[in-house]
C-alpha positions as CSV (number, residue, x, y, z in Angstrom):
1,X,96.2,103.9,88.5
2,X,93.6,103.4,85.9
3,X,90.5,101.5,87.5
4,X,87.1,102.3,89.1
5,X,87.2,101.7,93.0
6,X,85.4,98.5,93.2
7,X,85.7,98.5,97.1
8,X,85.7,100.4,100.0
9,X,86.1,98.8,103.1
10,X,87.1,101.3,105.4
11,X,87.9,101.3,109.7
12,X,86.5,104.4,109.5
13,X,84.8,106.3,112.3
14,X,81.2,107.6,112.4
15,X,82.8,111.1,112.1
16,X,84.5,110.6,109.4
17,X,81.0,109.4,107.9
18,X,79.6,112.2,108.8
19,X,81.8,114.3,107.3
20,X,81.8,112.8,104.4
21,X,78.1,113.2,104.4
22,X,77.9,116.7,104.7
23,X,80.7,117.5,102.3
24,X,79.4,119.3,99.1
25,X,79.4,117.1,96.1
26,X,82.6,118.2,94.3
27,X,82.4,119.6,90.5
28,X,84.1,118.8,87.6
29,X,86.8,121.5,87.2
30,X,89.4,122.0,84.2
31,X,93.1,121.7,85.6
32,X,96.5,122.5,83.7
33,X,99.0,120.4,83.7
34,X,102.0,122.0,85.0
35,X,104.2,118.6,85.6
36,X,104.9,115.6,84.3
37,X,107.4,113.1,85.8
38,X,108.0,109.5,84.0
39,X,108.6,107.1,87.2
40,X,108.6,104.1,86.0
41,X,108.3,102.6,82.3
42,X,105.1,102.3,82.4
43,X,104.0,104.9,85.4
44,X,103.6,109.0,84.9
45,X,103.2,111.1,87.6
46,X,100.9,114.3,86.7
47,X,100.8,117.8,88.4
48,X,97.9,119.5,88.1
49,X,96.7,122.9,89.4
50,X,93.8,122.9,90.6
51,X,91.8,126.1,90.0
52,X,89.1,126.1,93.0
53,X,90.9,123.6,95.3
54,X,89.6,121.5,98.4
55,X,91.3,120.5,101.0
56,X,91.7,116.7,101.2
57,X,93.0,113.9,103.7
58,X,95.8,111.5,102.5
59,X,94.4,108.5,100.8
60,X,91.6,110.5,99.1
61,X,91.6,110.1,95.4
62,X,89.8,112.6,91.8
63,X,88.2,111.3,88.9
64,X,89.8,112.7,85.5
65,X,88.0,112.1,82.4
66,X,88.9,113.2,79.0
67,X,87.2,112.2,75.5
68,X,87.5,109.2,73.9
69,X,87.5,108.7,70.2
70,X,84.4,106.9,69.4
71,X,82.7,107.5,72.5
72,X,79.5,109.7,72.9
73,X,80.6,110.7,76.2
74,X,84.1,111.6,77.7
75,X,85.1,109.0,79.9
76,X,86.4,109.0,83.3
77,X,88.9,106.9,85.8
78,X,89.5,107.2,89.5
79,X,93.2,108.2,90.7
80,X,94.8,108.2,93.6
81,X,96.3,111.7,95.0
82,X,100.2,111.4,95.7
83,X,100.6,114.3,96.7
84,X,100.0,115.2,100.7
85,X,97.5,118.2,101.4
86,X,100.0,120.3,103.6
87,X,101.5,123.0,103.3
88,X,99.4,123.2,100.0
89,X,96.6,121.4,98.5
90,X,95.9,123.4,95.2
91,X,98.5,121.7,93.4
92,X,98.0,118.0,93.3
93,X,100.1,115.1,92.4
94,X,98.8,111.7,90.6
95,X,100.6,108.5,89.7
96,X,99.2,107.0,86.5
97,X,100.1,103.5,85.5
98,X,99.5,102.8,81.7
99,X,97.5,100.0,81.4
100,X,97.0,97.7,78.1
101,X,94.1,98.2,76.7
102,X,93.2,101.1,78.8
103,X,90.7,104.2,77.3
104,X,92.4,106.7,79.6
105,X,95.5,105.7,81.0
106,X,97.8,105.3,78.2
107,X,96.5,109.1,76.8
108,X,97.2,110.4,80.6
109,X,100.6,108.7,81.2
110,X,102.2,108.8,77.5
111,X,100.5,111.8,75.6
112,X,99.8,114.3,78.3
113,X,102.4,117.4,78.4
114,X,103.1,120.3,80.1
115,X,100.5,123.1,79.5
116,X,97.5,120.6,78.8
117,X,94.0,120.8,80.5
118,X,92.1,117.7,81.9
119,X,88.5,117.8,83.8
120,X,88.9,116.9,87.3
121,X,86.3,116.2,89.9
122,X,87.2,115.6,94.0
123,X,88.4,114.7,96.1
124,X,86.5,111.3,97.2
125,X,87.1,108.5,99.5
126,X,87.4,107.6,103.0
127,X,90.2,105.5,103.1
128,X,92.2,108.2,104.6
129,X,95.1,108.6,107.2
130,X,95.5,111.9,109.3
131,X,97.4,112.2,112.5
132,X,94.5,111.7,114.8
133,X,94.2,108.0,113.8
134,X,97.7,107.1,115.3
135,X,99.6,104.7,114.6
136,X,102.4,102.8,114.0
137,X,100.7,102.1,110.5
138,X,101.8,99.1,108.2
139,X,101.3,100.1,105.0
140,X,100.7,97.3,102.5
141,X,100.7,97.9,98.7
142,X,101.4,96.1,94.5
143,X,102.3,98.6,92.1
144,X,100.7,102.0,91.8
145,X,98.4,100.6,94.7
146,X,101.4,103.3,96.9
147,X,100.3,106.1,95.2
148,X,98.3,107.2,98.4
149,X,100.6,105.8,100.9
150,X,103.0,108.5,99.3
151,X,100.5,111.1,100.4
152,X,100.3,110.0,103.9
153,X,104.2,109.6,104.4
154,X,104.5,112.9,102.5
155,X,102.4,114.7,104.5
156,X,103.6,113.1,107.8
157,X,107.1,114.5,107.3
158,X,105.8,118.2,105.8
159,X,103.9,118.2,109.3
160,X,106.8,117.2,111.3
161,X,104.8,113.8,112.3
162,X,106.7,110.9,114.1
163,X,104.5,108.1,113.7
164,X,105.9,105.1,113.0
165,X,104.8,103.5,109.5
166,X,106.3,100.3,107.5
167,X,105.8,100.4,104.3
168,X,105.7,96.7,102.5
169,X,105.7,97.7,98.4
170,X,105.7,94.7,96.2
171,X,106.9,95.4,92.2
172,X,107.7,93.5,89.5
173,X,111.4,94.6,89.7
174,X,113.6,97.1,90.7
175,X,113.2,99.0,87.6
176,X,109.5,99.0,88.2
177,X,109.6,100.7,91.9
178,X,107.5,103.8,91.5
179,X,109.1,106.8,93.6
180,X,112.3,104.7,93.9
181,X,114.8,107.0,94.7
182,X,112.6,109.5,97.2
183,X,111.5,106.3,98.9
184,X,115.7,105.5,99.5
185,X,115.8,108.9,100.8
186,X,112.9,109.0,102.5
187,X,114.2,106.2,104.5
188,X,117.1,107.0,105.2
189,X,116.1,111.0,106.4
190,X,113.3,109.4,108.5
191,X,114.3,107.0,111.8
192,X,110.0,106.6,111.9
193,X,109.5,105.1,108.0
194,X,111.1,101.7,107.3
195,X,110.5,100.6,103.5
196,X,110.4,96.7,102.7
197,X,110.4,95.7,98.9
198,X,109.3,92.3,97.3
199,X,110.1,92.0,93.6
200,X,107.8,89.0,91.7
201,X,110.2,89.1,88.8
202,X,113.8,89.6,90.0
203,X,115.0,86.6,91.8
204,X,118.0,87.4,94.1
205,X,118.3,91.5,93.7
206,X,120.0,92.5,96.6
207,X,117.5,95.6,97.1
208,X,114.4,93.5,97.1
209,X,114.0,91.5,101.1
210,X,111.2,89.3,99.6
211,X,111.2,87.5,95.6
212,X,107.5,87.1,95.7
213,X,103.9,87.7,95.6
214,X,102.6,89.0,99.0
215,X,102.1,86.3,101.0
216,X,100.6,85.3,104.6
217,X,104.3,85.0,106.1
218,X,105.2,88.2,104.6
219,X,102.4,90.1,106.1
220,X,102.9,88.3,109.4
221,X,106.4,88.5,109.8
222,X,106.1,92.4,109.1
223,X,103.0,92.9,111.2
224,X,105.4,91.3,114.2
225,X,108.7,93.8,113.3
226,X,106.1,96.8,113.0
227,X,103.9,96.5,115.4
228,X,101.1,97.9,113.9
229,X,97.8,99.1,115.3
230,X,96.6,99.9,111.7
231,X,96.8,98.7,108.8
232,X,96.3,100.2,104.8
233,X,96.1,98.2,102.2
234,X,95.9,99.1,98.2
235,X,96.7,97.0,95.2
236,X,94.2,94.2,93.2
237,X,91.3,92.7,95.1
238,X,93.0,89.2,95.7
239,X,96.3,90.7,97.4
240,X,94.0,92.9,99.5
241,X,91.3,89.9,100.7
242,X,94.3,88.0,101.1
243,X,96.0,90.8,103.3
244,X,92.7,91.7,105.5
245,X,91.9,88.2,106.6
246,X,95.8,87.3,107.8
247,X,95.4,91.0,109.7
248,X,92.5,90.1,111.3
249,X,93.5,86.4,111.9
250,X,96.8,87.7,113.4
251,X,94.6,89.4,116.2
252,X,94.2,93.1,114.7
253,X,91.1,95.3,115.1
254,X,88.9,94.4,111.9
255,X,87.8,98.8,112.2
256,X,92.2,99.4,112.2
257,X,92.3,97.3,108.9
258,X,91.4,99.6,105.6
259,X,91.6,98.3,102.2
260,X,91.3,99.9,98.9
261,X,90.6,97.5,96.0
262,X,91.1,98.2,92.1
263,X,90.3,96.2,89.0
């Protein structure tokens, strides 16, 4: 998605502080594109190679910038990874939704191709997932805000994981539902991932359980069925203050709630 991370507000351990700390400061490297998937009609998904990779945990996200007519400088956007970091991490996956008005996403997600180059710099960000937090995991997300729950579900299967995750995805509509068809199968291969749809624009589609925004009896009622012990949340900053205080209200650990916010 096309935003700056305007929040960060993380269950994180001191560990993972630490580590983040001591991390080398990652360097702007030039990628080729070597894949590019429309999803949605208005999300791309782009696969870069990565020429000096580094490994990174599920959630983590790279700036891209490219040059902007008009502008002195090239300009850069933050993007979640989709892709999981197992068995490989040198080829990684992003899902770019076009927004109006947008400087860089409408160049990255209609006008990129095969065979291009774009500067990349990461990975960054500690709202991760790895098998050593646990689970079961309710994954809450609007729009391209499941880009990085795609990498954690991804990389739980390629690892052989069986930790129980709920993933609630709201969309606009059906047609709208960014990795609609892997999620189905995803679903159905998996007895640990359960996927629960809400669609704000299609009243009545038989694939959607909910017809409306994220709510507090949504996120309650699915808290209940999943019985979480964590909790992820991604999409715009109302849906995820929203989300975090109903989570904590409902009894969870504020340090098992983490939030990812975009404007």
């Amino acid at each position: 998605m096309e935003s700056e991370v305007i929040n960060l507000n993380q269950g994180s351990s001191e560990e993972t502080d630490r580590s983040a700390r001591k991390a080398p400061a990652p360097k702007w490297q030039v990628a080729e594109v070597i894949g590019v998937i429309a999803e949605t009609p208005e999300t791309t998904t782009l696969r870069l190679a990565v020429p000096e990779p580094t490994e990174f945990v599920s959630g983590q996200y790279y700036n891209i910038r490219i040059p902007v007519e008009g502008r002195p400088r090239p300009i850069q956007r933050a993007y979640s990874i989709a892709s999981p970091p197992f068995p490989q991490f040198d080829v990684v996956e992003f899902g770019i939704k076009e927004m109006e008005g947008g400087l860089v996403s409408p160049v990255l997600a209609k006008k990129t191709a095969v065979g291009d180059t774009l500067e990349v710099r990461g990975p960054y960000g500690a709202f991760v997932w790895s098998e050593d937090k646990g689970g079961p995991l309710l994954l809450i997300s609007a729009g391209s805000g499941v880009v990085p729950f795609m990498s954690m579900i991804r990389y739980a299967k390629a690892k052989g994981l069986n930790v129980p995750m709920h993933l609630l995805f709201s969309s606009k509509s059906a047609e709208y539902v960014i990795y609609s068809q892997e999620l189905k199968d995803l679903e159905a291969e998996l007895d640990w991932l359960t996927v629960t749809h809400t669609f704000t624009r299609d009243p009545g589609h038989p694939g959607s359980r909910y017809h409306r925004r994220i709510d507090k009896e949504m996120v309650a009622e699915l808290t209940a069925e999943s019985q979480a012990k964590l909790a992820y949340i991604c999409g715009p900053p109302e849906m995820v203050e929203l989300c975090e205080v109903v989570l904590i209200d409902l009894g969870m650990d504020p340090q098992n709630v983490y939030s990812e916010k975009y404007d």
